[in-house]
C-alpha positions as CSV (number, residue, x, y, z in Angstrom):
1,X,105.2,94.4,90.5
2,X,102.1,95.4,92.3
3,X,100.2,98.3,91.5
4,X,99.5,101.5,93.7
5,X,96.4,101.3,95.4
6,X,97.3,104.3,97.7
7,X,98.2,107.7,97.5
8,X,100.6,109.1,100.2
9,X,100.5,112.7,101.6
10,X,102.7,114.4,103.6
11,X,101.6,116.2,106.3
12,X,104.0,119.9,106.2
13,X,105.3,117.9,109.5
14,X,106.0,114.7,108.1
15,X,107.3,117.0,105.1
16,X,109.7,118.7,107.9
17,X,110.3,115.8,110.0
18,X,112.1,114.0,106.1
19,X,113.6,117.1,105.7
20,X,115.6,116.9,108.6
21,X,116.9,113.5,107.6
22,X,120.4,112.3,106.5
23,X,120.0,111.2,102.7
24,X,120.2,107.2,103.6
25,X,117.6,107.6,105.9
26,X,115.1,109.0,103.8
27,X,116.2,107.1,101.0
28,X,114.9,103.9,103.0
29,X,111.8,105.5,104.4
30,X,111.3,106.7,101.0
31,X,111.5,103.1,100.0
32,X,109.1,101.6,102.4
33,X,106.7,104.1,102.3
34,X,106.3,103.1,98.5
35,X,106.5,99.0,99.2
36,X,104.0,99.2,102.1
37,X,102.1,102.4,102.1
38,X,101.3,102.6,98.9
39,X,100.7,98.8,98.3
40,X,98.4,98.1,101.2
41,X,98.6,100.5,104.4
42,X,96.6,98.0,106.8
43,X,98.5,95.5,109.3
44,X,98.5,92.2,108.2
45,X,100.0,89.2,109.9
46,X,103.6,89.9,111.2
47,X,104.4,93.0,109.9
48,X,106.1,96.2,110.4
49,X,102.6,98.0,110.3
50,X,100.6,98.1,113.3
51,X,97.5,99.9,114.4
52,X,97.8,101.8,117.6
53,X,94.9,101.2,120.4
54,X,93.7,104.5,121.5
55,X,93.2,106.8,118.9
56,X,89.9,107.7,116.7
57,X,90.5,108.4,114.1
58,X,93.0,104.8,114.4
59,X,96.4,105.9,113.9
60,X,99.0,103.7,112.6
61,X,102.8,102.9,112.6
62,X,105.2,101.8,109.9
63,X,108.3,100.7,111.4
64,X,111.5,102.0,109.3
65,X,114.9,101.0,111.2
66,X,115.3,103.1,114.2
67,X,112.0,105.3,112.4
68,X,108.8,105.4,112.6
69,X,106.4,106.3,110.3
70,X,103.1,107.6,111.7
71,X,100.0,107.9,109.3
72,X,96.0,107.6,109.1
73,X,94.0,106.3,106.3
74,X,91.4,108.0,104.8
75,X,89.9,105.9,102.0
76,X,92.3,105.7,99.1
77,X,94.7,108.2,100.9
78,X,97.2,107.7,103.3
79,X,98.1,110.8,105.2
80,X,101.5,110.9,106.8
81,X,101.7,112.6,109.8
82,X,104.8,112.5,111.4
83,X,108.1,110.6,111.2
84,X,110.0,110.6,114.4
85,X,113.2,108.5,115.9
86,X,111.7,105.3,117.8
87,X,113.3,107.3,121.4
88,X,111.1,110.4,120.3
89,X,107.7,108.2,119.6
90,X,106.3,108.3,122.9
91,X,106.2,112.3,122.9
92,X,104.7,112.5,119.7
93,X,102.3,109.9,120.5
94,X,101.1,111.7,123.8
95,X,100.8,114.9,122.0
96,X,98.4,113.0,119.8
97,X,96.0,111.7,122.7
């Protein structure tokens, strides 16, 4: 088993945003946060990660079922900012730019 090379934070929104969550659902967030954030948090050939164009600092998105995890990486940290229903990204997303 690979080794942590990441630590995850929760923003209080993200923090809110799991909180909100039936148990199954943020069991399996829960569970890919830790197998890809925590692992390595960067896109890498076809993956459920992907960096989003348009942001600075780059923002990026961990897709969890009908999730998504949004985050930014600040060297050895990954801070999670929000986690949102894939119908609900696009207002989070503008609300961003």
């Amino acid at each position: 088993m690979e080794q942590k090379r990441f630590k995850v934070v929760f923003s209080p929104a993200a923090q809110h945003d799991v909180e909100k969550l039936e148990i199954g659902i943020a069991l399996q967030l829960a569970k890919d946060v830790r197998n890809y954030l925590e692992i390595s948090p960067f896109p890498f050939g076809k993956t459920r990660i992907k960096r989003l164009t348009g942001f600075e600092p780059p923002i990026y998105r961990l897709r969890s079922g009908d999730f998504r995890v949004y985050y930014r990486i600040y060297q050895k940290e990954v801070a999670i900012l929000a986690i949102t229903h894939k119908k609900d990204s696009e207002k989070f997303l503008k609300r961003k730019r």
